[in-house]
Each structure stands twice: as C-alpha cells, then as structure tokens.
N, C-alpha and C positions, 0 to 999 in steps of 0.2 A: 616260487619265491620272488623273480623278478617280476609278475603282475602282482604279487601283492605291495613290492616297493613302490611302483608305479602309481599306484592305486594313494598308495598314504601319500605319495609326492605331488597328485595331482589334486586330495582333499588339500595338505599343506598349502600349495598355491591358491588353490581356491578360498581357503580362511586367510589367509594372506591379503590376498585383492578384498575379499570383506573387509577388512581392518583396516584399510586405509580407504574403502568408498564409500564405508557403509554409516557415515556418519548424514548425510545427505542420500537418499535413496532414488534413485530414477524409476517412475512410475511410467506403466504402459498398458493396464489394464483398462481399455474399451477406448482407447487413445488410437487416431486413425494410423492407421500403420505410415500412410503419405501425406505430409503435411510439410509446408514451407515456414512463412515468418509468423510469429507471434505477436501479440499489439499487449495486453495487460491481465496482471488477474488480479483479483477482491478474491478477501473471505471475511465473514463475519464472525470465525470461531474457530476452532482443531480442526472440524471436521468438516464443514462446507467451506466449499470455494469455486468460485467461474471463471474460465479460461476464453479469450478472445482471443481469436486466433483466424488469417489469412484463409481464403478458400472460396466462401467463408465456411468459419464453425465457430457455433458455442458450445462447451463444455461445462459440465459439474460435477462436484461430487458430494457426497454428503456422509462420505466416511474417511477422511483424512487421505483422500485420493487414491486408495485401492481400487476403487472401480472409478469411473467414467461414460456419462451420458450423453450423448448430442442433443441438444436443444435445436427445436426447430428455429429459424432467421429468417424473419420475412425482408429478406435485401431486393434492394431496387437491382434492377439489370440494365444498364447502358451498354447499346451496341453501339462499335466503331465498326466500321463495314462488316465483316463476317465474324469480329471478335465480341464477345458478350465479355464485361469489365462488372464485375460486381463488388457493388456497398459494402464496407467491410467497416469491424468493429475495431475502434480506436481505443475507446475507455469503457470500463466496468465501474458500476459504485453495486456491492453488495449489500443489506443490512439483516435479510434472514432469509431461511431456506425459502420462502417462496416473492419476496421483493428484492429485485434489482433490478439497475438503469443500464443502458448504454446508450453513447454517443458513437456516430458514424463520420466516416470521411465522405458521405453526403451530405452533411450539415443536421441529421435526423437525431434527436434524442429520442429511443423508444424504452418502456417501461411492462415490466408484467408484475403481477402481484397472484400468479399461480406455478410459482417456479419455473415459468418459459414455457409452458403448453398456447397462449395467447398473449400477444403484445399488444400493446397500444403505444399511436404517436404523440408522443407529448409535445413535441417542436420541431416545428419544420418551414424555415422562411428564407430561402435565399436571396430575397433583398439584405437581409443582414448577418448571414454567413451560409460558406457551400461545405466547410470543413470545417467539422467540431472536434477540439482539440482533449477537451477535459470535462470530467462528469464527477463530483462528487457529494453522498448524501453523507450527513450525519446524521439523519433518526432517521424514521418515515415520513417527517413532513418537511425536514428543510433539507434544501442543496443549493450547490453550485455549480454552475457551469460554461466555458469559454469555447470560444469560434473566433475562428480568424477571421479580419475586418475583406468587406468585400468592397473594390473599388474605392474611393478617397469616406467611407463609411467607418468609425471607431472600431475598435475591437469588440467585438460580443461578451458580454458577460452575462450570463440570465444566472437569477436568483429564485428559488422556490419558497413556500413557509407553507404548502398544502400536497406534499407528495407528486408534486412537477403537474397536477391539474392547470396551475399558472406558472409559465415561466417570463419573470417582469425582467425587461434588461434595465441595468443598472448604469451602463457606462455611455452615455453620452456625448462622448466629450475627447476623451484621452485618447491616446495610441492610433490616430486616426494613419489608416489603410495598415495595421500592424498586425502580424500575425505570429504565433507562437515559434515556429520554426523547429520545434522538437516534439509536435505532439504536449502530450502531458508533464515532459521532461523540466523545463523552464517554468513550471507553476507550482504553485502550491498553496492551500489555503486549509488552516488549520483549523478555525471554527467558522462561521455561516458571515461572519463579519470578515476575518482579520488572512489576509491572503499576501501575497509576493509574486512579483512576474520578474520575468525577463525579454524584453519584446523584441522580435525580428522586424527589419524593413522600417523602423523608426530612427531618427536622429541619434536623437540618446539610446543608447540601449544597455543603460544599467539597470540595477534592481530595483523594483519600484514596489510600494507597500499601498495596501489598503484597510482600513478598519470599517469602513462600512460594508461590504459586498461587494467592492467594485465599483459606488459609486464615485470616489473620489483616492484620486492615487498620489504618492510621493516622493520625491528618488528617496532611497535609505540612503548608508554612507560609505555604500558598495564601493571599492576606489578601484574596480575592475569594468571593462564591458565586453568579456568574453565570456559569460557564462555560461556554461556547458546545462547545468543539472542543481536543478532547488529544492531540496526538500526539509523541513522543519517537523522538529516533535511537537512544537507547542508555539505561543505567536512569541518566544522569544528566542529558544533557542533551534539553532538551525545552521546546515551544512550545504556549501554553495564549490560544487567541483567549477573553477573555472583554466582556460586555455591560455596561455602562454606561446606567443611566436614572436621568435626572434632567430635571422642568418634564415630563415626559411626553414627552421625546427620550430616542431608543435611539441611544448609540453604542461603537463597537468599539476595543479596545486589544488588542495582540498583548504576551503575559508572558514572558520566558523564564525556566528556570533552567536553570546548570549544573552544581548540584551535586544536584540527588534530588531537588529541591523544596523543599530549608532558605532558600535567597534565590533574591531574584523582580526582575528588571529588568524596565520596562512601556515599550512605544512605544505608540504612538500609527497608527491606521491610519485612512487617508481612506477608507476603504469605509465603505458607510453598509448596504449589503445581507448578509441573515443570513450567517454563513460556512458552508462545508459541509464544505472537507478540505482539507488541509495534505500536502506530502511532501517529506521534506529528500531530495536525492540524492543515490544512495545512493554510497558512498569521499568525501562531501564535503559534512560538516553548514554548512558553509559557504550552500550554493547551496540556497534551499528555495522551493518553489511553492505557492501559497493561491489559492483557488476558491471564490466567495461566488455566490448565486443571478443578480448583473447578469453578473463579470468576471473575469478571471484574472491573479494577482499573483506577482512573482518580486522576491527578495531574494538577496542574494550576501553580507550580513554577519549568517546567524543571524539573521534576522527582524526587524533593527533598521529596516530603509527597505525602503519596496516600491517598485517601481512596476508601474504597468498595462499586459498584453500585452497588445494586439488581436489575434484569432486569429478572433475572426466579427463580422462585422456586424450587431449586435443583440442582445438578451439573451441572455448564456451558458445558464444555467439548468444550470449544472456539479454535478455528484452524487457523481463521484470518481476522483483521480490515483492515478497508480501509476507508478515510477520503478525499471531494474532496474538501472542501470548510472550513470554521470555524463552521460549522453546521452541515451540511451534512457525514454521515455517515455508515457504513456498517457493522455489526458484522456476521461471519457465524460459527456454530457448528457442532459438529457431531450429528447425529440423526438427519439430517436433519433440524436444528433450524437455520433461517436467519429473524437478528432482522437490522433496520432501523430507523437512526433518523435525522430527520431534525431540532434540534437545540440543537444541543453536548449533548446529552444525558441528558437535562434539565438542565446544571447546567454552564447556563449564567447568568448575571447579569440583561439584560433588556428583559422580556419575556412576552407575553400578555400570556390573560387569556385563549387562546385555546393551549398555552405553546409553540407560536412559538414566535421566534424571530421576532419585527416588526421595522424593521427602522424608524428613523422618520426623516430621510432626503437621501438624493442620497450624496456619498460621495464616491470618486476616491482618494485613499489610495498611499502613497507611498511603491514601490515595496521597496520587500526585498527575498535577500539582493541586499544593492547597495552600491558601484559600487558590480558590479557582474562579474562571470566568470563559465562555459558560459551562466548559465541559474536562474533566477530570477520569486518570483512570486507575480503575480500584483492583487491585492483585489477592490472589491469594495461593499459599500450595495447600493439596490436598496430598496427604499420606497413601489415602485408597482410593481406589475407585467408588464412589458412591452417587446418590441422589443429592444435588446441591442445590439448596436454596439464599439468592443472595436480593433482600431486601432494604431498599432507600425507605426510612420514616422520617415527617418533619420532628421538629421539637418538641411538637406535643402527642409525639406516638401515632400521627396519622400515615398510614401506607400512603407513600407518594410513588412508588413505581416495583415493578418485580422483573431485577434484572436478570437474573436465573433460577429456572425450575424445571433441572433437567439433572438425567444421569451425566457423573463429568469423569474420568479417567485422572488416575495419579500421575500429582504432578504441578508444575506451577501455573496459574490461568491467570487473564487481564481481562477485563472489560470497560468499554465507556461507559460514562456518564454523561446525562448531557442537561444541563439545569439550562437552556434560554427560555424555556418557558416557565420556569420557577423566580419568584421572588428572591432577594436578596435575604440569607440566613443559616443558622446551625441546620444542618441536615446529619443523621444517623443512618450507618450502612450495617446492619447486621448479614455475617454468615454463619446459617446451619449447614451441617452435614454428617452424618454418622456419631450422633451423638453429641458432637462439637458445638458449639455457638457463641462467638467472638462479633462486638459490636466496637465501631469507631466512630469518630466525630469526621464532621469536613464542613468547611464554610466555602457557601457562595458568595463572592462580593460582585455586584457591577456596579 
C-alpha cells in the first residue's frame, strides 16, 4: 500500500513539473552533452533550424528539433603559443533545408547550398573587417551584412542581390572606426533596403536608419544613447531595450516606435539583468518575447507590459529566440540549454488539453502588412494535418512563385513574401489543402 502511495505521489509530482514546464520543451536529442556559450539560431519553418554554437559547433534539425546533427565547420585555427583559439560562428541566416550563411568572428562569411556537407567562402578581407557582426538573407539572392570598422576604416556593411557570389560594400563613409559592440544585438534590417544601427566607439551613438542598404544613414529621433538591443517587425514598427544609469544604478526601459523612429513611447521594464534578444511573432506584432541573461519575458500589447515565463529552474543565461510562425518557436542558452515550443509558450487564448493549439477551421488570413513594400507576411491555420499548397499569381492568373508544397501539421503557419523583384501591383495568394481553397488580394506599392 505505501509503494503504491509513493508511486501515484511521485507520477503526481512528475505531471505536476510537466504542467508548468512543459509549455516550452528542452530538447537534448544529438545535442553535445558538453557545450559552453551559444552565438544565434535561424529557422526557416516548424521544423528546420541551425544552431551556432561556441566550440565550435553547427547544429540542425529538420524535425522541429527532436533530433540534432553536427555539421561539419571548416574554422580557421589561430595558435597563441600552445593554445589553438578557434573561428567561431556569430550569425546564422537560414532560407531552406539545404541554404544557409554564417558570419565569423574572423571576419569570414561562409555559405553552403547542400545543408552543411561543403562550404564556400563568400567574403573574406581583413583590410575592411576581422569581425563580422551580422548576416542576414531574405530569399536566395539578396542579404545583408555588417563587420566592425577596422582601424580609422567605416563600418562594413556588404549587400548581396546574387546569393552572396558578390558581396558589394555599401558604406563608405559613416560610422568611421565603429563597431557594433553587441554582435547582432544593436542592428537590425528588415528588408534588403531599410535597416537601424546603433554604433559603438562613435561620437554619437544614437539610432541611426538606412533606406538604401547601408549606403547612406540618419539619426532617427532616438532621444536615448544607450541602446542595449534593436529589433523591428517591419521598417516601421520596432522595439529598442535601452540603459538607464543614474547614482551608479543600471536600469532598463523597453521604447517603441511606430512610425520609422520619428516618435518614441517608453515603458518601463522590472528586469534589472543585461538584455540579449527580443522576437515579435511572427502574423502578430502584437505577441513579442524578450530574453535577459537571469529570464524570459512575453508581452501581448507591443512591449508595453511583460511578464516573467518560468521555463527553467535557475539562471536562463538566454542568447537567442527565433519564432517562425504564431506558435512556433525557439529559445537557445548557454550550457547548452535549447528549449522549443509549439504554441507561444502556452499563453494563447484557444489551446487543447495536450496544450497545443487546435484550430477549428482552415482560414487564409490577410497578409500583413498591406499594401506592402517589398515583402509581406501571409498566415494561415490549418484544422489538420495535410499536404499544403500556398500559391502567389499576378492579376492575370500567371504563377508568379510557389511558396508551399509540402506536408504541414495542425495548426497556425506564416510565411514571407518577398516582391523586390516584382513590379508594382494587385498580386493573389491562394491556399489549398484538404479540400479547402481560400484566395486573397495583396498590393505591392514601391
């Protein structure tokens, strides 16, 4: 009788700690059992995503992170007398299971387009940067990307239009001997034009805006110059954590704008620990997650109130989120901690009892934003799991692109769009799936 008490009292506990951790999941499947600090992850969908990570190591997965791969890294090795110091991965840009980029803190941009089996160097010049700070594509042919200014040289910025074959720099001029000071953290550039910095080791160092790639920059109407952490949904709206010190106390206030950065609303944020990454999710700037080195914080009005997930027992030591859908999500730590959720971290409004999100119809959403310029992104939930086809035609019925044609799981999904290489006009998005097929309007203006 008293093992059988035992028995129900220690399932009890154990469904217990479920129920309050199991909204976020910590994955450990092919994950190195000894690992230190974490640098960024990408994913381009539920189920793939790459992990950069100190050591070095690359990681993937390609099933919503149950398993775990090592990718081979061709890092450079610098010896300091008997110590061998290795090249380690700074930034990830994802766009499918077999293309993505990284930048190094040797200044190296490398590139594979067969899932990480072979690399190639796309850029590597240490006349004009030894550490590259940021790497990001938005298709397969355009990116962006930053390095810190070497010696009384500008800041780097190189711009792609042919899948990083050429990377042209753009900045000439600005930010001269300036460097990011946070990594990826202080930048952000939401489409192939339209970017935001905040630059270390310069005069000014408020926010400063670009609309072309970098070639010519501007202060916005930042009325801070401590900014910690940048990140924007779109080129207008956007969440800027900046520092406060004053009697020799540091503290935090989260800024928004939503118009470009001409005005600035300020809340107020009870973290007192440095911040490291921000991620609004993605069909709904509404819902946004913030990650400071104790804990993990979610908002549902645009940054104005947070409050605190518990997701571990003890110091997060969080490094960087990534969100690909309204659901779907990715948290990674140092110590090797990589937590995963499929429905925002539990704190939706409509969730069954196994705490997933269950639609209870197929609904093809209006993209947002629209009109857009160049790129937009198009939601939809599916009821069931099925085979989903979600096709762009112009105005006159011509396939202009196929952005899904794949099995997809129940459930809410997002995808980009991305019209720079399209004309200015009405474009139609139809989705099928299991019988279903729902078409919308969306307009490209530039």
């Amino acid at each position: 009788m008293k093992m059988k008490l035992f028995t129900l009292i220690l399932l009890y506990l154990t469904l217990f700690n479920s129920l309050i951790y199991s909204q976020w999941i910590r994955q450990t499947n092919g994950l190195p059992s000894h690992w230190s600090n974490v640098s960024s992850i990408d994913a381009c969908d539920n189920f793939k995503a790459v992990i950069g990570a100190y050591n070095p190591y690359i990681l993937k997965t390609e099933d919503s992170g149950n398993n775990w791969t090592a990718i081979p890294f061709p890092a450079f090795v610098t010896l300091y007398g008997s110590t061998s110091i290795y090249e380690q991965v700074v930034d990830i840009s994802i766009i499918d299971k077999t293309h993505f980029w990284i930048c190094t803190d040797a200044g190296r941009i490398l590139a594979t387009s067969d899932g990480g089996t072979s690399w190639s160097v796309q850029f590597f010049d240490t006349t004009k940067t030894i550490f590259m700070d940021y790497i990001k594509m938005f298709d397969l042919n355009n990116g962006i990307a930053m390095g810190d200014a070497v010696s009384n040289n500008p800041a780097l910025f190189l711009k792609t239009t042919d899948g990083g074959s050429n990377w042209i720099s753009e900045n000439d001029s600005t930010f001269i001997g300036a460097s990011s000071g946070a990594t990826w953290a202080r930048l952000d550039f939401t489409n192939i034009n339209t970017g935001y910095f905040r630059p270390t080791g310069f005069i000014n160092q408020k926010l400063y805006k670009t609309n072309d790639s970098g070639r010519n920059w501007f202060s916005t109407n930042f009325p801070y110059e401590g900014s910690e952490l940048v990140k924007f949904y779109n080129e207008n709206l956007g969440l800027v954590v900046n520092m406060l010190y004053y009697n020799q106390n540091i503290s935090w206030q989260m800024c928004r704008t939503k118009d470009g950065g001409n005005s600035w609303q300020t809340f107020n944020l009870s973290s007192t620990a440095h911040p490291i990454d921000l991620e609004f999710v993605t069909g709904n700037p509404s819902k946004v997650w913030y990650v400071d080195l104790q804990s993990l914080y979610y908002s549902s009005d645009t940054g104005r109130t947070w409050t605190e997930q518990k997701i571990y027992n003890g110091q997060l030591w969080g490094r960087d989120l990534k969100f690909t859908d309204s659901t779907h999500g990715w948290l990674i730590c140092d110590s090797g901690k990589v937590f995963y959720t499929s429905n925002n971290g539990g704190v939706i409004a409509d969730i069954s009892s196994n705490g997933f999100q269950m639609p209870k119809e197929y609904l093809l959403m209006q993209n947002y934003p629209n009109p857009f310029n160049p790129s937009t992104s198009i939601s939809y939930k599916l009821k069931e799991t099925g085979h989903v086809v979600l096709t762009v035609f112009d105005i006159m019925g011509r396939e202009v692109t196929l952005l899904v044609n794949s099995i997809q799981r129940t459930g809410e999904h997002s995808i980009k769009f991305d019209g720079t290489n399209l004309p200015s006009g009405m474009y139609i998005y139809q989705l099928k799936t299991n019988g279903y097929i729902s078409s919308r309007k969306m307009l490209l203006l530039k």
